[in-house]
C-alpha positions as CSV (number, residue, x, y, z in Angstrom):
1,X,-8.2,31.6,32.5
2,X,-4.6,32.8,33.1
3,X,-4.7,32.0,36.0
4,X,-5.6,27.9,34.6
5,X,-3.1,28.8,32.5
6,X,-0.3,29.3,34.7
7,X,-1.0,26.2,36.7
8,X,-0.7,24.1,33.4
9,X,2.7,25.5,32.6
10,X,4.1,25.4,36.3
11,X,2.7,21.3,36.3
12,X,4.8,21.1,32.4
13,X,8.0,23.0,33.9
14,X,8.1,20.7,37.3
15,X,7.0,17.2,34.7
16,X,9.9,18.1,32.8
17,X,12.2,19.0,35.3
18,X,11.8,15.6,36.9
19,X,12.8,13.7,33.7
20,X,15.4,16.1,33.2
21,X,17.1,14.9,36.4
22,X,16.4,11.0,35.9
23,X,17.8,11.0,32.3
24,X,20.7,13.4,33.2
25,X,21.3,10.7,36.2
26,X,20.8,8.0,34.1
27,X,22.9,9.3,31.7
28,X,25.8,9.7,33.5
29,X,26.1,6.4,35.8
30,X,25.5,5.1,32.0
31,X,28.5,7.0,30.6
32,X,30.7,6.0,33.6
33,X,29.8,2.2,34.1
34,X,29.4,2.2,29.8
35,X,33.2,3.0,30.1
36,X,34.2,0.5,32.2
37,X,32.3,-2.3,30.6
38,X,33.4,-1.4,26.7
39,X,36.7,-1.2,28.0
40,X,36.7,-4.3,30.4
41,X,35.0,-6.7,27.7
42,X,36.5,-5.5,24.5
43,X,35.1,-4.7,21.0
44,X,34.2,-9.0,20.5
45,X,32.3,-9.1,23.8
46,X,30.6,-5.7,23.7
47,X,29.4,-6.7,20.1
48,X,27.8,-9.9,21.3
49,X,26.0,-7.9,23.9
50,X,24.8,-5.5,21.7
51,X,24.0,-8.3,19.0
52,X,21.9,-10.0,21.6
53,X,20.0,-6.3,22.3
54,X,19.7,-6.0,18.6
55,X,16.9,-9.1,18.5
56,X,15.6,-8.0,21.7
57,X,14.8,-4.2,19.8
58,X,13.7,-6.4,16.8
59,X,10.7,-7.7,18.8
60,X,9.5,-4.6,20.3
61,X,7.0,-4.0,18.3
62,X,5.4,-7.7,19.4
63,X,5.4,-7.0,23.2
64,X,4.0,-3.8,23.3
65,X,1.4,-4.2,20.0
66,X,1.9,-0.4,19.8
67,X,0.0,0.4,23.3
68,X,2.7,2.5,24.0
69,X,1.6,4.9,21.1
70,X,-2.1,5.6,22.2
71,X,-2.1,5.0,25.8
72,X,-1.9,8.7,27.3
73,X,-4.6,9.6,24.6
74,X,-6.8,6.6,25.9
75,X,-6.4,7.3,29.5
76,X,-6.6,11.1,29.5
77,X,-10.3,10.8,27.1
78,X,-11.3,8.2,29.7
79,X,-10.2,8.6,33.2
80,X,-13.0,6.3,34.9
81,X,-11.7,3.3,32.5
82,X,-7.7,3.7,33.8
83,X,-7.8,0.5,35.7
84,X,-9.3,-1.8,33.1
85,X,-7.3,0.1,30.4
86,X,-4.2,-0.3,32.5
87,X,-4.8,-4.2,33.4
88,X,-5.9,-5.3,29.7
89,X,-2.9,-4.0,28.2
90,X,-0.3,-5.5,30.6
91,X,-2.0,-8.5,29.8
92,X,-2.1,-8.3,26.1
93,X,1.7,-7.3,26.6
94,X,2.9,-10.2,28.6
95,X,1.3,-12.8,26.3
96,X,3.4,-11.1,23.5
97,X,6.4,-10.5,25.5
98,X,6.4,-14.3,26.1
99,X,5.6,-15.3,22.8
100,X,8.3,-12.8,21.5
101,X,10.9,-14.3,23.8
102,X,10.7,-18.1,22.7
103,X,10.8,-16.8,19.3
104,X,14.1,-15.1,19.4
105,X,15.5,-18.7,21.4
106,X,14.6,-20.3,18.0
107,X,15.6,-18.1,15.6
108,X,19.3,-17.7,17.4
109,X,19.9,-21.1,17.9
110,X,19.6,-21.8,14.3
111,X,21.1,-18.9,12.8
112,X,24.3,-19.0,15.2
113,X,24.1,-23.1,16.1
114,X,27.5,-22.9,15.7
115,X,28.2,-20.1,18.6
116,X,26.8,-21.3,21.8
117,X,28.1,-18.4,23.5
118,X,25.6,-15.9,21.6
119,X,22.5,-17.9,21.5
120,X,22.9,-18.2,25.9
121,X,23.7,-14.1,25.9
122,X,20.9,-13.8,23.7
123,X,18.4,-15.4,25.8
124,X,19.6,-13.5,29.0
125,X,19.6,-10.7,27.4
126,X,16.1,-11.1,26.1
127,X,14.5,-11.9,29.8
128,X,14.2,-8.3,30.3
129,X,11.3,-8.1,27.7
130,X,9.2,-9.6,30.6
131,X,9.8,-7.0,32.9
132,X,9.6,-4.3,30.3
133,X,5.9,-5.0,29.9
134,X,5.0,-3.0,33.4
135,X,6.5,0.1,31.7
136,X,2.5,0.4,31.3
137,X,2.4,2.1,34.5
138,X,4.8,4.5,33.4
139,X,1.8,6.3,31.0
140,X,-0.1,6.5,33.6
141,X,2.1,9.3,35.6
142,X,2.3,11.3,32.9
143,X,-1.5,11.0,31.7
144,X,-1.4,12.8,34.9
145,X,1.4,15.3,34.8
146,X,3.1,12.9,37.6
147,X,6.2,11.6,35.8
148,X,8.5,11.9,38.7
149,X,7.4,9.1,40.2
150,X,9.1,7.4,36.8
151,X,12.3,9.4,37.3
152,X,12.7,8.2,40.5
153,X,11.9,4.5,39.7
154,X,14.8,4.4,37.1
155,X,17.0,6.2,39.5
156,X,16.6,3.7,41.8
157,X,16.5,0.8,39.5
158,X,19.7,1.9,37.5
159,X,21.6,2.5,40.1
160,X,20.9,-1.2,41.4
161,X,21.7,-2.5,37.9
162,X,24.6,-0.3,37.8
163,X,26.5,-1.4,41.0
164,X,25.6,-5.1,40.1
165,X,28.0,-4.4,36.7
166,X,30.8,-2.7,38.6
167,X,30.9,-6.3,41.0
168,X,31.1,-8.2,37.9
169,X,34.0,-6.1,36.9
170,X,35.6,-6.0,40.5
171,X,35.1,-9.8,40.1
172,X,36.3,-9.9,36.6
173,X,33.1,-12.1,35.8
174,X,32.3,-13.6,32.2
175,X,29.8,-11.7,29.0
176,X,26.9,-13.8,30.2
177,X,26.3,-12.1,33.9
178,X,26.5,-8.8,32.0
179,X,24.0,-10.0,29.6
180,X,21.7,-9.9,32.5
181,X,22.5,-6.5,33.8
182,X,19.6,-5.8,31.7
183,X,16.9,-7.6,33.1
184,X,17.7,-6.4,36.8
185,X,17.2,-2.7,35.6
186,X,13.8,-3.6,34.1
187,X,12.9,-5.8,37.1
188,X,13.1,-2.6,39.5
189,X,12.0,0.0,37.0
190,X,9.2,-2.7,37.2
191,X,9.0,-3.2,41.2
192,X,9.1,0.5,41.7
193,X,6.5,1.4,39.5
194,X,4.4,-1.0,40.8
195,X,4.6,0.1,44.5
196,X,4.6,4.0,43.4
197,X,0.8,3.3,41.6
198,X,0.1,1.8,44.4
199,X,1.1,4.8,46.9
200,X,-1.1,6.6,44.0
201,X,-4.0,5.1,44.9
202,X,-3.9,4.1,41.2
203,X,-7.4,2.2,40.1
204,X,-7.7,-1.5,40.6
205,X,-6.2,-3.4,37.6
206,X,-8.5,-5.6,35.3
207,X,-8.5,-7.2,32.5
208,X,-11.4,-6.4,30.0
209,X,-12.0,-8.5,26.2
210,X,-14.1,-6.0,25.5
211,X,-11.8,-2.8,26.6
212,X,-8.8,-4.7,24.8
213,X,-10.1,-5.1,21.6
214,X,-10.8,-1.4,21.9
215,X,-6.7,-0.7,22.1
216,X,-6.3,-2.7,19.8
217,X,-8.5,-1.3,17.7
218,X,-6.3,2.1,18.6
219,X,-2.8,0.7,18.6
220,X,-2.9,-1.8,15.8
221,X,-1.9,0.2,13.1
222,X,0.9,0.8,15.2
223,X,1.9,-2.7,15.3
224,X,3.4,-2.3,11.4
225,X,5.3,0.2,11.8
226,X,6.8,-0.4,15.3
227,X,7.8,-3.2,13.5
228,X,9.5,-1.4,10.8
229,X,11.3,1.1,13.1
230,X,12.4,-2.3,14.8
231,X,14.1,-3.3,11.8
232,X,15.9,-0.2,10.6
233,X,17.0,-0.1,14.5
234,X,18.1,-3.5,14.5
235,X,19.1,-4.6,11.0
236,X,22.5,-2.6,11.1
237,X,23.6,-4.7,13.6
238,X,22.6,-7.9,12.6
239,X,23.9,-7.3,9.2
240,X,27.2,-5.9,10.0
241,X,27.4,-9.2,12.0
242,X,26.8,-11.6,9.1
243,X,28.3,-9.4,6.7
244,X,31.5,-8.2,8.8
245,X,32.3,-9.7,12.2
246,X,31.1,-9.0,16.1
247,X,33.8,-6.3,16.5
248,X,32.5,-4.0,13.9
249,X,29.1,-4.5,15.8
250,X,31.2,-3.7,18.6
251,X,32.0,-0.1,17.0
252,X,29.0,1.0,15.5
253,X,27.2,0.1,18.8
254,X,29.5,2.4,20.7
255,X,29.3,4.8,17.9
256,X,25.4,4.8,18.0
257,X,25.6,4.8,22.2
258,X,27.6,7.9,22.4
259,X,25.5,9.3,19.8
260,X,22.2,8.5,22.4
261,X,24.1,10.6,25.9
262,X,21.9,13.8,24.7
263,X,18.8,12.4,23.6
264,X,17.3,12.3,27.5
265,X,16.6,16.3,26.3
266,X,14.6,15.6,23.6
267,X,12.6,12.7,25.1
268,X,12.0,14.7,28.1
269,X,10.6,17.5,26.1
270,X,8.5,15.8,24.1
271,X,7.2,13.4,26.8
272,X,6.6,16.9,29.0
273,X,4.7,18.5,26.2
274,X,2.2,15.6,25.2
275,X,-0.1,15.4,27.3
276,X,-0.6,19.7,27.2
277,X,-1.1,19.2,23.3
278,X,-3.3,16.6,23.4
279,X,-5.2,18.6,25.9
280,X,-5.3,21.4,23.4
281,X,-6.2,19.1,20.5
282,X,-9.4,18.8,22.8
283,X,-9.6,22.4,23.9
284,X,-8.0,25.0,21.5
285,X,-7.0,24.2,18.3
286,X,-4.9,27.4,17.3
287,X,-2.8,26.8,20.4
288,X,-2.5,22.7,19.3
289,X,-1.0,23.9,16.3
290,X,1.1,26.3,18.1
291,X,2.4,24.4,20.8
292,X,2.9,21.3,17.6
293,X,5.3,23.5,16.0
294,X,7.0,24.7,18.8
295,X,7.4,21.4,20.0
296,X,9.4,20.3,16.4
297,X,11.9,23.5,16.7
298,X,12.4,22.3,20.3
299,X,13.8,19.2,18.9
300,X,15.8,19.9,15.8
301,X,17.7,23.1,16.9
302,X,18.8,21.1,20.3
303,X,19.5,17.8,18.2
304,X,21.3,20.5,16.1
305,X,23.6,21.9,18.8
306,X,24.7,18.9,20.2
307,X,25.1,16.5,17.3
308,X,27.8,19.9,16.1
309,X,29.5,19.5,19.2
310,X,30.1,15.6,19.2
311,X,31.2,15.7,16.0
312,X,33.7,18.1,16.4
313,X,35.1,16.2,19.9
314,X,34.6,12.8,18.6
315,X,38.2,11.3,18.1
316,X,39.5,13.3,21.1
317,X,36.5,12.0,23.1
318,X,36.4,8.4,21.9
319,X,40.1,7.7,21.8
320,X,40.8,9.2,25.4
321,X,37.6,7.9,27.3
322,X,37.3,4.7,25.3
323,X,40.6,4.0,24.1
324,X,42.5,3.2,21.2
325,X,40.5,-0.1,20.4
326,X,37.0,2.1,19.5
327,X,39.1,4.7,17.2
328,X,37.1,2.8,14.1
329,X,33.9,4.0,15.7
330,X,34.9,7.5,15.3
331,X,33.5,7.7,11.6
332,X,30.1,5.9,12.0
333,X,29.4,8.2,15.1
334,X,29.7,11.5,13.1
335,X,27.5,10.3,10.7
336,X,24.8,8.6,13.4
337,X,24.7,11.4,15.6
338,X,22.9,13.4,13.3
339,X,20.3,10.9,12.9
340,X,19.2,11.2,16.6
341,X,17.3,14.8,16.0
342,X,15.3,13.2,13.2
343,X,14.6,9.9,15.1
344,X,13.0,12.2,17.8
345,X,11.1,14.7,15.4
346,X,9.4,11.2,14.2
347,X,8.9,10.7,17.8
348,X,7.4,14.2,17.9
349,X,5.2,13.8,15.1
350,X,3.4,10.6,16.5
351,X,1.7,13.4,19.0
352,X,-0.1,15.0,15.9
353,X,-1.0,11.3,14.5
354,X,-2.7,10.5,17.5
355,X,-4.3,13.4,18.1
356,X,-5.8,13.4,14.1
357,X,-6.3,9.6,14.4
358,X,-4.2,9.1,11.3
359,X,-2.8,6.0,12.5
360,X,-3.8,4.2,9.3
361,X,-0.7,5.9,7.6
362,X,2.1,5.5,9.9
363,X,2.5,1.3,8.5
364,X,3.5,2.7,4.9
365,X,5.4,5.4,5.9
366,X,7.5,2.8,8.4
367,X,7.3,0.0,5.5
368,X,8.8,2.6,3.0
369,X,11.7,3.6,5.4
370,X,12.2,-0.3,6.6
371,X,12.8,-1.0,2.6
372,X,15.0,2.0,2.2
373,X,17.3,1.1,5.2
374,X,17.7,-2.7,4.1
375,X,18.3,-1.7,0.7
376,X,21.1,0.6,2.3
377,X,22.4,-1.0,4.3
378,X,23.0,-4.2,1.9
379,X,24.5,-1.3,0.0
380,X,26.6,0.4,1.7
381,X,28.2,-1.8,4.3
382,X,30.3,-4.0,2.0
383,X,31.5,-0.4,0.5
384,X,32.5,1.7,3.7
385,X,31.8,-0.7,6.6
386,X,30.5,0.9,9.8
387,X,30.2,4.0,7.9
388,X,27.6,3.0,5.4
389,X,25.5,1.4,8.3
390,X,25.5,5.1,10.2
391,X,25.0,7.0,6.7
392,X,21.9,4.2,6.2
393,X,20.3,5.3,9.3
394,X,20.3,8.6,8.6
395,X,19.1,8.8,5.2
396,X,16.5,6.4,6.6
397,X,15.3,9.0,9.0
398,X,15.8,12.3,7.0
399,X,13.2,10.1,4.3
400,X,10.4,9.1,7.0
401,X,10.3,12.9,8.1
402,X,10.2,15.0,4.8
403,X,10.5,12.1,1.7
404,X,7.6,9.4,2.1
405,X,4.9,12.1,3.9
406,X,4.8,14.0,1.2
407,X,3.5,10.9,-1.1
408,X,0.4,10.7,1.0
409,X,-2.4,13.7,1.2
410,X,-3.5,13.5,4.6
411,X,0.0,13.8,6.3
412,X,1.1,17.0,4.1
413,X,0.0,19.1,6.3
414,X,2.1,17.9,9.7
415,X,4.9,17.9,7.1
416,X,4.2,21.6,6.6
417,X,3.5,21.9,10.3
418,X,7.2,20.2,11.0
419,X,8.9,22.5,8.7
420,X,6.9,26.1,10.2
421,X,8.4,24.8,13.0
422,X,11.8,24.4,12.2
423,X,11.6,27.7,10.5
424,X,10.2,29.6,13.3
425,X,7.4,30.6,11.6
426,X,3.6,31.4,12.6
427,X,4.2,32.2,16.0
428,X,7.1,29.5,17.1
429,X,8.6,32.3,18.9
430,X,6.9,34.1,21.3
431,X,7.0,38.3,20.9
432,X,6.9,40.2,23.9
433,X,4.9,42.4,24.3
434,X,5.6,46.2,24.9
C-alpha cells in the first residue's frame, strides 16, 4: 500500500512539475511580449483588443456546454468509453463554437455599427473559439496523470504566437493582425495536441448520440453557471466601454492581466491534485476530505502571498514596466488582485461538486453572483471608475465562496470543508511523526 502510495505522489509531483514549467514559460514570454504590445498599441487599441476578448469570454459557456467541468470524472470512471467520450464532445463543442461565433458577428455589428474597426477585431479575435474546442484532448493527459504533453504543446504553440506579435511590432503593423495573435496560439495548442494523442496511442475518436446525451446529461447544469461566470468575467469590460470609453477598458484590462502573472500556481495545483481526489472520492473517503481541504489552503495562503506583494509593488511596477500611460490602472489592480485567490478556490471547489454530483446547485449560486456583479458594477463604475469595476469583482467572488452557499443545505458542508481548510484544521497539516 505505501508502496501504491508513493508511486501516486511521485506521478502528482512530476504532473505538477510539468505545468509549473509551461505556465511559468508561458508566463513570462506573456509578460515580455504583453509589454511590448500595451506599450506599442496604446491604452485605445489595447482596450479594443481586450473588448473584442471580453465577448469571446462571454460565450464560453456556449462552446464548451460545461464539458470541461465533468470530463476527467467521465473518462477516469470509464476508461474503455475515452474515444467515443472524447469524439462526441468535440463534436458537440464545435457546433456550439460555430454557433457562438456568428452570434457575437451580429450582436457587434449592431451594438458598435458605428465602429467598423471593433466589430472586424471582434470577429478575428473570436476565430480562436474554433480552435479552442480541441482543448478536449487536454483532459485526457491529465485523466491520466500525463499533463506534460499539454505543457509542451502550449510551449510550443506560444512561442509561435509569440514571435508572430514581435514581427508585427518589428513591422509596426495595424490592431487587426494582433487581434489574430489569438487564434494562431489556439491553432497550435490545437495541432500539437492532436499529434501528441496520437503518439499516445489515444483511442479512435467517435461520435456517439447516445454517449453525448449522457455528457450532457453531466455537464448541463454547468451550462448556467458557466454562463454566469461568463458574465461577471466579461460584463466589466463591456460596461466600462459603454459607460466610460475604450481607454478605461484599456486600464482595467492591464490591471486585471497583471493581477493573472501568478495564477499558473494555483491552476497548476489544482489541475495536479484532481484527478488524486477524485480517485479518493472512489477509494478513501477520509483521505477525499483530507486532500479537499488541503487543496483549499493550498490556494488561499499562495493567492495570499502574492496578491500582498503586487499590491505593495504596483505603482513602481506598472509605471516603470508599463509606463506612464497605465498609472490609472494602478488602483483597479490592487483591488482585482485579490479576487484571483477566490476565483481559484471556486475553481477548487468544483472538484467536490463533481465528485458529490451536486451539479444541480452550481446554476443558482452562479445566477446569484452574476446578479450581484451587474448590480455592482452599474453601481460603482459611474462612482469611482475602474475602481468600482475591480471592487465589483471581488465582492462578486468573496459572495459565491462563503455568501450564497450558505443559503442552500447541501453545499454547507464544502463551505465548512473550504474554511477547515483555510484554517488548518482537521489534519491540513501534516505532523511528523517522532
Amino acid at each position: 500500500m505505501n508502496r501504491i502510495k508513493r508511486i501516486i505522489q511521485n506521478r502528482m509531483v512530476r504532473n505538477a512539475s510539468w505545468l509549473m514549467l509551461g505556465r511559468i514559460f508561458h508566463i513570462i514570454i506573456n509578460f515580455f511580449v504583453g509589454i511590448l504590445t500595451a506599450r506599442y498599441l496604446g491604452p485605445s487599441n489595447y482596450g479594443i483588443i481586450n473588448y473584442a476578448a471580453a465577448y469571446a469570454t462571454f460565450f464560453t459557456s456556449f462552446c464548451t456546454l460545461g464539458i470541461n467541468s465533468v470530463i476527467v470524472k467521465i473518462l477516469i470512471d470509464n476508461p474503455k468509453e475515452e474515444g467515443e467520450a472524447l469524439g462526441s464532445s468535440i463534436v458537440m463543442r464545435m457546433i456550439s463554437s460555430i454557433l457562438s461565433l456568428m452570434t457575437i458577428v451580429g450582436i457587434v455589428s449592431v451594438i458598435d455599427h458605428s465602429e467598423p474597426l471593433s466589430v472586424f477585431v471582434t470577429f478575428l479575435y473570436s476565430i480562436s473559439l474554433l480552435f479552442q474546442v480541441f482543448d478536449t484532448f487536454n483532459y485526457w493527459f491529465q485523466a491520466r496523470l500525463l499533463s506534460k504533453y499539454f505543457a509542451i504543446a502550449t510551449l510550443v504553440s506560444y512561442s509561435i504566437a509569440s514571435a508572430y506579435k514581435v514581427l508585427l511590432l518589428a513591422f509596426g503593423m495595424s490592431v487587426e493582425w494582433f487581434a489574430i495573435s489569438n487564434s494562431v496560439d489556439s491553432f497550435f495548442v490545437a495541432l500539437f495536441l492532436y499529434i501528441f494523442y496520437k503518439k499516445k496511442n489515444g483511442p479512435k475518436l467517435s461520435f456517439s448520440m447516445r454517449k453525448s446525451k449522457e455528457i450532457l446529461a453531466d455537464s448541463y447544469n454547468y451550462i448556467l453557471p458557466g454562463l454566469m461566470v461568463s458574465i461577471y468575467a466579461a460584463t466589466d469590460k463591456l460596461m466600462l466601454e459603454q459607460m466610460m470609453s475604450k481607454e478605461s477598458v484599456g486600464y482595467y484590462s492591464l490591471a486585471v492581466q497583471i493581477s493573472l502573472l501568478w495564477a499558473f500556481v494555483l491552476g497548476a495545483i489544482i489541475d495536479s491534485l484532481r484527478p488524486t481526489i477524485m480517485e479518493y472520492h472512489n477509494t478513501d473517503k477520509k483521505k477525499y476530505l483530507l486532500y479537499n481541504r488541503r487543496l483549499y489552503a493550498l490556494v488561499f495562503y499562495v493567492s495570499v502571498a502574492f496578491s500582498a506583494m503586487f499590491s505593495i509593488i504596483a505603482p513602481l511596477f506598472i509605471g516603470i514596466i508599463y509606463g506612464e500611460a497605465y498609472l490609472p490602472a494602478v488602483q483597479p489592480f490592487r483591488v482585482v488582485v485579490w479576487y484571483v485567490g477566490f476565483s481559484y478556490l471556486g475553481v477548487a471547489r468544483n472538484i467536490w461538486i463533481v465528485c458529490e454530483r451536486k451539479q444541480r446547485y452550481v446554476k443558482y449560486i452562479y445566477f446569484a453572483s452574476a446578479a450581484i456583479n451587474v448590480a455592482l458594477n452599474y453601481l460603482l463604475i459611474p462612482l469611482i471608475g475602474t475602481t468600482g469595476a475591480a471592487l465589483a469583482s471581488l465582492i462578486t467572488q468573496i459572495s459565491t465562496i462563503f455568501g450564497v452557499p450558505l443559503l442552500m443545505k447541501d453545499l454547507r458542508s464544502v463551505t465548512r470543508l473550504i474554511l477547515s481548510g483555510i484554517m488548518l484544521k482537521d489534519g491540513v497539516l501534516p505532523v511528523r511523526k517522532k
